[in-house]
C-alpha positions in Angstrom: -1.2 7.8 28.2 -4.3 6.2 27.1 -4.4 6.6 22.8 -7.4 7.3 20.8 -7.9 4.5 18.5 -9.4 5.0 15.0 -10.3 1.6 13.5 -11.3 1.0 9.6 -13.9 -1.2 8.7 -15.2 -2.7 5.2 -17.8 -4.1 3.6 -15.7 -6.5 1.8 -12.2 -7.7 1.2 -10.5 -5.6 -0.9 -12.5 -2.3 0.1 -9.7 -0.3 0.8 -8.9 -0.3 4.4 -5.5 -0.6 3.9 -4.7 1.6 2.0 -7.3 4.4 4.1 -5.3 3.1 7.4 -2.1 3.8 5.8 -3.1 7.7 4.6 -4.5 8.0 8.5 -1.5 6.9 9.9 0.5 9.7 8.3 -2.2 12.2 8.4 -2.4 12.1 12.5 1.4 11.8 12.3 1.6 15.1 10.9 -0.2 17.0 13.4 2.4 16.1 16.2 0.7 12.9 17.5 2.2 9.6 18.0 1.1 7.3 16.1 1.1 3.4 15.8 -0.6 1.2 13.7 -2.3 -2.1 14.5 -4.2 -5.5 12.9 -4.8 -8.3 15.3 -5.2 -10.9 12.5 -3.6 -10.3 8.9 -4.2 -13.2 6.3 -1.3 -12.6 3.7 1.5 -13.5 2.0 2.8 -10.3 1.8 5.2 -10.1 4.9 7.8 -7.8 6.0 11.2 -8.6 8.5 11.1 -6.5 11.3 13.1 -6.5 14.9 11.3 -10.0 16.2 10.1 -11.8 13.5 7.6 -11.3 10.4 4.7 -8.9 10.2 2.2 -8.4 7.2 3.4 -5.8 4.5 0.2 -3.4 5.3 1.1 -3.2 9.0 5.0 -2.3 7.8 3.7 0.2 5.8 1.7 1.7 7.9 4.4 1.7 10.7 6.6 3.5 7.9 3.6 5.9 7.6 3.1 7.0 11.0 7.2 7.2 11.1 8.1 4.8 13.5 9.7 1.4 14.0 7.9 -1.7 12.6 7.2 -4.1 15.0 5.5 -7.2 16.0 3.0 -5.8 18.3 1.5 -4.3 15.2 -0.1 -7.3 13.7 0.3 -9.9 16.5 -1.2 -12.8 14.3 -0.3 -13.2 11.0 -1.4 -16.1 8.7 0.1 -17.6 5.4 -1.9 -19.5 3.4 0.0 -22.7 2.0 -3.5 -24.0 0.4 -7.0 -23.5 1.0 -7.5 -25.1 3.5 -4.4 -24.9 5.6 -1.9 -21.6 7.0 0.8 -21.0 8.5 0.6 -19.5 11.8 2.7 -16.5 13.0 2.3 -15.5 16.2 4.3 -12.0 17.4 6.8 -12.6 14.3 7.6 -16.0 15.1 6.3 -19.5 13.4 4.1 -21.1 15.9 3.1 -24.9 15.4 0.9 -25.4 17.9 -1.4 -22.4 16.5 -0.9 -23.9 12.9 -2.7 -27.5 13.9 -5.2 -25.9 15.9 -9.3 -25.3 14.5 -9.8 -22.1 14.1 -12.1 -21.4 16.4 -9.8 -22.5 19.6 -7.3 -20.8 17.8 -9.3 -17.6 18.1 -9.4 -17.9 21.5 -6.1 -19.2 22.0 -5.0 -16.0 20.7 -6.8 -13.1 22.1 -5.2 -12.7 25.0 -1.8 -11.7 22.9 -3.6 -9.8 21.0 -5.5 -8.0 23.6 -2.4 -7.7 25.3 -0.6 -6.1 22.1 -3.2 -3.6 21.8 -2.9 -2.3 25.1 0.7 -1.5 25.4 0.6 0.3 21.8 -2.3 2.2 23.4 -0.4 3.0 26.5 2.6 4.3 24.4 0.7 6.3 21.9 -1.4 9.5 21.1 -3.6 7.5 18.4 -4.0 4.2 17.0 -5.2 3.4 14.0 -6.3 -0.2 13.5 -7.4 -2.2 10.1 -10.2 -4.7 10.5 -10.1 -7.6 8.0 -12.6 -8.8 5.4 -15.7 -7.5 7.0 -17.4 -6.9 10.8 -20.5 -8.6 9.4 -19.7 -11.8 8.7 -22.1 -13.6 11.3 -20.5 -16.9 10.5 -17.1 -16.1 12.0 -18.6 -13.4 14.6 -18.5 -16.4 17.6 -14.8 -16.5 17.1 -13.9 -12.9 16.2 -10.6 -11.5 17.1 -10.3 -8.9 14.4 -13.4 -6.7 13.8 -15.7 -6.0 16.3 -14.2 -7.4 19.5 -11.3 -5.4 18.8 -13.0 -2.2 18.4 -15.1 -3.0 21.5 -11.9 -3.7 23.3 -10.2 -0.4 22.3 -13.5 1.6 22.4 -12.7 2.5 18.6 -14.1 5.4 16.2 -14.7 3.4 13.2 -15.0 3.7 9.8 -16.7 1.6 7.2 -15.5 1.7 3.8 -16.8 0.5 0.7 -15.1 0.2 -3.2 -18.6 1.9 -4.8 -16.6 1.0 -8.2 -17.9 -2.5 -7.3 -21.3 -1.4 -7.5 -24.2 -1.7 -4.6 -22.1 0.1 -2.3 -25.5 1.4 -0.5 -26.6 -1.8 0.1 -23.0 -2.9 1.2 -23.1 -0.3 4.0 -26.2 -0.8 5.0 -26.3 -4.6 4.6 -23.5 -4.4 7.2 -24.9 -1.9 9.3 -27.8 -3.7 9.7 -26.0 -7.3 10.5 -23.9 -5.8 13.4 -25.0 -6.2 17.0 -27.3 -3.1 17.9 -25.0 -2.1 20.5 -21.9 -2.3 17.9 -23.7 -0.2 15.8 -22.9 2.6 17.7 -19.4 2.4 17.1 -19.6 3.4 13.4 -19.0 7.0 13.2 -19.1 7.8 9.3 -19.2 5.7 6.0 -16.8 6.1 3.6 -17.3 5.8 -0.8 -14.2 4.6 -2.1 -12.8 4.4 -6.0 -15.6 6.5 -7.1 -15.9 7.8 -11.2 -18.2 10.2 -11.8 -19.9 13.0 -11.1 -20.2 13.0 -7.0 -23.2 15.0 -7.4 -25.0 12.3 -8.6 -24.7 10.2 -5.9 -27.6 12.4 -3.9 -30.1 11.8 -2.4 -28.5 8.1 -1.6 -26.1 9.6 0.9 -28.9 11.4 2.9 -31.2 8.7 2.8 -28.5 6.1 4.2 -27.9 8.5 7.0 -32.1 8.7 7.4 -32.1 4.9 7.8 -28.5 4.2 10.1 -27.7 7.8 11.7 -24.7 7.7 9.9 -23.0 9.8 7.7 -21.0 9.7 4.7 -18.1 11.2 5.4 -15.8 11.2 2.4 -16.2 10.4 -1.2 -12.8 9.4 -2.4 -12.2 9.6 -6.1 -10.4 6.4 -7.6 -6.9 6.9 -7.7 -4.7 4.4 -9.5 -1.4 6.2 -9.2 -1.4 6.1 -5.1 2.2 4.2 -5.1 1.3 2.1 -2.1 1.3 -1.8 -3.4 -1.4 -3.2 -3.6 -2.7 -5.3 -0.6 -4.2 -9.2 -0.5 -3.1 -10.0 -3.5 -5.1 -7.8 -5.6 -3.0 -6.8 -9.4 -3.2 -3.7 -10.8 -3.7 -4.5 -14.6 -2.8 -0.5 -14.8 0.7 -1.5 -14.7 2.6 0.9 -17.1 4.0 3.8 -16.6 2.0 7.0 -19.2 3.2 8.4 -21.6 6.3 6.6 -22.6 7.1 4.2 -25.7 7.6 0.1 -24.2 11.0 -0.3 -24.3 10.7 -3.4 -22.1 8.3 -6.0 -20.4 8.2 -7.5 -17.2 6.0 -10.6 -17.2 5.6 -12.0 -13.3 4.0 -15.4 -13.1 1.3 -15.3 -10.4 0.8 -18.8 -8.8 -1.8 -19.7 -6.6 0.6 -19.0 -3.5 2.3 -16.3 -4.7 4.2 -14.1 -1.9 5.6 -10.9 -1.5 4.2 -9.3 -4.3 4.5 -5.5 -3.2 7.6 -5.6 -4.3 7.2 -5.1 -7.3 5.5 -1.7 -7.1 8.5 0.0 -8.2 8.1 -1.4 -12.1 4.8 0.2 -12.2 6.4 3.8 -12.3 9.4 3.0 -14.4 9.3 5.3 -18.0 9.1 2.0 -20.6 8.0 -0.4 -18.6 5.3 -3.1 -18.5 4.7 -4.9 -16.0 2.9 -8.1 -16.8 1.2 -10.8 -14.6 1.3 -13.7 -16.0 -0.9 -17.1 -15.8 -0.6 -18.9 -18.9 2.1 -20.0 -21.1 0.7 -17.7 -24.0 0.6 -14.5 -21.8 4.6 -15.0 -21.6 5.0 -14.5 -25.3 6.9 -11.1 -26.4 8.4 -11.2 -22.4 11.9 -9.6 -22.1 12.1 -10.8 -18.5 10.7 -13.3 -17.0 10.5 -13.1 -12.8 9.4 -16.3 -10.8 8.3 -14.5 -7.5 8.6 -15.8 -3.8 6.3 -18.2 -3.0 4.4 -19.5 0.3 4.4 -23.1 -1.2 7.6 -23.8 -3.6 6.7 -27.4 -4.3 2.7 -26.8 -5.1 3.6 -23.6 -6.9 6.4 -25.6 -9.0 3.1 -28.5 -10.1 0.5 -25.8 -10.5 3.3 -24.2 -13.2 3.6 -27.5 -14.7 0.3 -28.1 -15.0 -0.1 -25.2 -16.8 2.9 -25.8 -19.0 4.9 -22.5 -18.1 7.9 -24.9 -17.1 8.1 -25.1 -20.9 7.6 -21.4 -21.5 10.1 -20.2 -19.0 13.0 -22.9 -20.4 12.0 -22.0 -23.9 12.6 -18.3 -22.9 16.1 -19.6 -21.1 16.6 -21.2 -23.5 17.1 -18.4 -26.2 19.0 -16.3 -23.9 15.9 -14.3 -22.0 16.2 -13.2 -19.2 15.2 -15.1 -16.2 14.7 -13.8 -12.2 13.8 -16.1 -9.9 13.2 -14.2 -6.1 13.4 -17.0 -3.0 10.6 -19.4 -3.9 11.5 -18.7 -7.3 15.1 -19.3 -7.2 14.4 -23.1 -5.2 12.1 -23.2 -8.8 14.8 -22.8 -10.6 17.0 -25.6 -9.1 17.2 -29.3 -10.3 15.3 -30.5 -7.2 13.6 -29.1 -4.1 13.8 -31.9 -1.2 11.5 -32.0 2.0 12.6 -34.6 4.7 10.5 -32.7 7.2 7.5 -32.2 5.7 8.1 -28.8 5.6 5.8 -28.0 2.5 3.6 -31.4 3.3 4.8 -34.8 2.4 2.5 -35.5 -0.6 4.2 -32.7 -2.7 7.0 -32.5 -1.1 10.1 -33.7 -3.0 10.3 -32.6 -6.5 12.5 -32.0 -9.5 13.1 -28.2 -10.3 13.1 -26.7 -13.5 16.5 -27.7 -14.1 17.8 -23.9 -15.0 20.7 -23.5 -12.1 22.5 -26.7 -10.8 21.2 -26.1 -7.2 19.3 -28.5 -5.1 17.1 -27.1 -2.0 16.3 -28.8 1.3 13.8 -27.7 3.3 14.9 -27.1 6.9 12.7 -27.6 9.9 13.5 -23.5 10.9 12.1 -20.6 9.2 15.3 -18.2 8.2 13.3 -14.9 8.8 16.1 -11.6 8.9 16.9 -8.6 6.8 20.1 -8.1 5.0 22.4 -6.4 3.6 24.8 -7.8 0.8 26.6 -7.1 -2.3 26.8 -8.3 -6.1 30.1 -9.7 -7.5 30.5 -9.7 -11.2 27.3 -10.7 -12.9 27.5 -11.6 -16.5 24.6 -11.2 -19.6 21.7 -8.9 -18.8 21.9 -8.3 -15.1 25.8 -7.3 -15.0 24.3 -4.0 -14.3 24.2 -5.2 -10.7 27.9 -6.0 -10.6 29.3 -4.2 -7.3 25.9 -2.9 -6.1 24.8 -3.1 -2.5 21.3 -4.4 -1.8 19.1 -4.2 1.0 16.3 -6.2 1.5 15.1 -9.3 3.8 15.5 -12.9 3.6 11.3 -15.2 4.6 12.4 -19.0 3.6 12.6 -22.6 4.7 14.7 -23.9 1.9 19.1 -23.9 2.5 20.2 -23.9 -1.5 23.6 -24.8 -2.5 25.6 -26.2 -5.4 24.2 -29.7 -6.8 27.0 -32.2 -5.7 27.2 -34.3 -9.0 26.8 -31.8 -11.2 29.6 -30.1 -9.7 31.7 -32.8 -9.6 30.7 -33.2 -13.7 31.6 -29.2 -13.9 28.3 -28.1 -14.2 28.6 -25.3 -11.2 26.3 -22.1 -11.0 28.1 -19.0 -10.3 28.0 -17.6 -6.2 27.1 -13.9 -6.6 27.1 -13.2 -3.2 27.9 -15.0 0.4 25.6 -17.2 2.0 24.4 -18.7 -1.1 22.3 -15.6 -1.4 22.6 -15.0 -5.0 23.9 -17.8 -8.1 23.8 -17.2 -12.0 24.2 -19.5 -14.7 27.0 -20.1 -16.8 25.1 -18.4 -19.6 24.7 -15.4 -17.4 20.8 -14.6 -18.3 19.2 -16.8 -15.0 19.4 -14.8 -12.1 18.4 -16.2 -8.2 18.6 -14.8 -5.1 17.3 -15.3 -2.0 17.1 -11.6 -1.1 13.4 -9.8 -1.4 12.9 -6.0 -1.7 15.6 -5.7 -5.1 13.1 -3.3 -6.9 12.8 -1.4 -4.2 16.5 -0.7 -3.7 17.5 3.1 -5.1 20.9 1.6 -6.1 19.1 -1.3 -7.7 16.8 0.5 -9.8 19.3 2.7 -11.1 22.0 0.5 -12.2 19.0 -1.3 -14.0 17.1 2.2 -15.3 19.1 4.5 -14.8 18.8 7.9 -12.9 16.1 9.0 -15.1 14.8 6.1 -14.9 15.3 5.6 -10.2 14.1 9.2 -10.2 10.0 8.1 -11.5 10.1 5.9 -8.6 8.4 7.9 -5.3 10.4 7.8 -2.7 7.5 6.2 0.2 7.5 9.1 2.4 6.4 10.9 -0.7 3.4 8.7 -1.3 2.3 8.4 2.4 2.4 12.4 2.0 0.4 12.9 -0.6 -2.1 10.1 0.4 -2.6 12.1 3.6 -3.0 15.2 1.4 -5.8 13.2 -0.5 -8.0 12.2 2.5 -7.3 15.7 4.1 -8.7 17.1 0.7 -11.8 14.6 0.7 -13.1 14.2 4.4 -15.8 16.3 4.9 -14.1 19.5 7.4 -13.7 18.3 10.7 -14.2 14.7 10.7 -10.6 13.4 10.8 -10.0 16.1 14.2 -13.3 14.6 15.4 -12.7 10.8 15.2 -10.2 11.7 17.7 -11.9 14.0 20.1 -15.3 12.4 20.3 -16.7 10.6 23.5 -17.7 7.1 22.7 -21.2 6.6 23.6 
């Protein structure tokens, strides 16, 4: 079995091809195909545990979407940034070190044949792939060292897609820009253009449609109207400032602080739907005033995440809010935040920031270790006290991405200054106070017995259950692609 592969391209970060990868996956699912899902190269924090290691939180999705396993293959390269100028390297779920020193160019070709390698077997053992390029095909600066765009849909002989965010504005020039900037015998691998997040009247986008298709040969295919309500997290760290949920009365607010290395934010989608809620993301001290929670996210760089909050001076805000009994949530990174010191013998998190005083809000200490703790799991609550005691005795899945071991801080225990164990494993501590929460485990807001112990049934019952959303975003494009195109992309020769 030899799949057809469907690959999405954009004109920028951020166009949407996630999200349109996603809504194919499940729209060639339906039709009795099998489907798998691929990106050679994924730059994110936003990871998911799967059987082998890590893969970005897109490529999980999509797996989820096209209803099968998750798995490595899928996104064989995945890289976290830890600052601008350095990431970490994940190769087919696992940390690699020799990847993570090397330029990027030899890393490029270092890594091809893996990803080559990848692509063929999911090809081999599929119906259709569908495959997500990254940033954009026409970057001619990075094209000599290309493992993502271009040489992947050369490789895989792949119907593309390019899709541009017209909310953005120039999206003609976008498309054609890139059209132009590809190799003349790449062009030919664009089969249609797609007009994402469009407002408006699509009527009025004539003659511009026609006269892009005069000048390329290409046609626009779909007009997709924007659509904030999707349910699908947002990917590449983009926030949704459309974060409450219509129509009902704030009854509480969720501020998230958003560092510069913020990770695993798509867990969070969940709040976004929740009657009452607001979800907040928060940069500034001031932005945390009128807070009812406060939630220090995961983070892909503990110790520069914990400096950039103090140079902000939201170490203050968040103890002040401790300090009057708000509520506190600190998620992995977030809960080695929390701590009275983080401590780095290995240079885990780079000597020059490495060891650091916490924010002195649980009497835990965290050492970095030298290996990454990368697994899902499944543990429960013992009694919780103050405002999360709703979560005494529930059950949560999720999945544990960290470096840091956390446990009790010796002399303060010995002074009887001991933070309450919630769960085994030192997954889970509480103050005495009760209103600082940590735990290790991601995915709590995505947890059906989380979210009603928290909300309620009424409350759980807003929240889509995923298969529902990759429905109806199948529905959408089904509704929105001109007739016949999606059959097409599959059945067509390539030239």
């Amino acid at each position: 079995m030899t799949a057809k592969c469907v690959m999405v391209l954009g004109t920028t970060s951020g166009a949407g091809k996630s999200w349109l990868a996603t809504a194919l996956c499940r729209y060639y699912a339906r039709q009795g195909l099998k489907v798998a899902p691929f990106k050679a190269q994924n730059m994110s924090n936003n990871a998911r545990v799967v059987e082998g290691g890590e893969i970005g939180s897109a490529q999980y999705f999509q797996a989820l979407a096209a209803n099968v396993v998750p798995e490595v293959r899928m996104n064989p390269l995945l890289l976290k940034p830890e600052r601008d100028t350095h990431s970490q390297a994940i190769l087919l779920g696992q940390v690699n070190a020799e990847l993570t020193r090397m330029p990027w160019r030899e890393r490029s070709e270092a890594v091809w044949p893996v990803v080559a390698q990848s692509l063929d077997a999911l090809m081999a053992e599929n119906d259709v792939v569908v495959i997500e390029g990254a940033g954009s095909p026409a970057e001619i600066n990075l094209s000599s060292s290309d493992i993502v765009n271009l040489r992947v849909a050369r490789h895989a002989q792949a119907h593309c897609l390019l899709v541009t965010d017209i909310d953005r504005g120039g999206a003609f020039a976008h498309l054609y820009g890139t059209w132009a900037l590809l190799p003349e015998a790449d062009r030919g691998l664009i089969r249609g253009f797609v007009l994402n997040k469009f407002r408006g009247d699509a009527a009025l986008l004539a003659p511009a449609p026609q006269m892009l298709q005069d000048l390329t040969g290409i046609p626009t295919v779909a007009t997709l109207p924007m659509w904030w309500q999707h349910g699908l997290p947002e990917e590449d760290g983009v926030f949704d400032e459309r974060s409450t949920s219509g129509g009902s009365a704030i009854t509480l607010i969720v501020a998230v602080v958003v560092y510069p290395r913020i990770s695993n934010l798509d867990e969070f989608q969940a709040l976004k739907n929740i009657p009452g809620v607001r979800l907040k993301w928060v940069r500034s001290a001031a932005e945390l005033t009128g807070a009812d929670w406060v939630i220090l996210p995961g983070s892909k760089h503990t110790s520069g995440d914990l400096a950039w909050l103090r140079e902000q001076g939201l170490d203050r805000a968040v103890a002040a809010h401790a300090n009057r009994g708000g509520a506190v949530l600190g998620i992995c990174g977030g809960l080695q935040m929390l701590g009275e010191a983080l401590i780095d013998l290995h240079g885990i998190e780079h000597a020059y920031l490495g060891n650091a005083p916490g924010l002195g809000l649980l009497p835990l200490v965290t050492v970095f270790e030298a290996d990454k703790t990368v697994q899902r799991r499944t543990a429960c609550f013992n009694d919780v006290a103050g405002p999360w005691s709703a979560l005494s005795g529930v059950k949560v899945q999720g999945y544990e991405i960290h470096h840091g071991q956390t446990a009790q801080h010796p002399a303060m225990a010995a002074a009887g200054d001991v933070a309450r164990a919630l769960m085994p494993d030192g997954l889970a501590w509480q103050n005495a106070a009760g209103n600082v929460l940590g735990l290790y485990l991601h995915g709590l807001f995505e947890d059906a017995a989380v979210l009603q112990a928290l909300f309620g049934q009424h409350g759980a019952a807003q929240v889509p259950t995923l298969d529902a959303v990759f429905e109806g975003m199948a529905d959408y494009i089904e509704r929105h692609f001109e007739p016949g195109v999606l059959t097409g992309l599959i059945e067509q020769s390539v030239d």
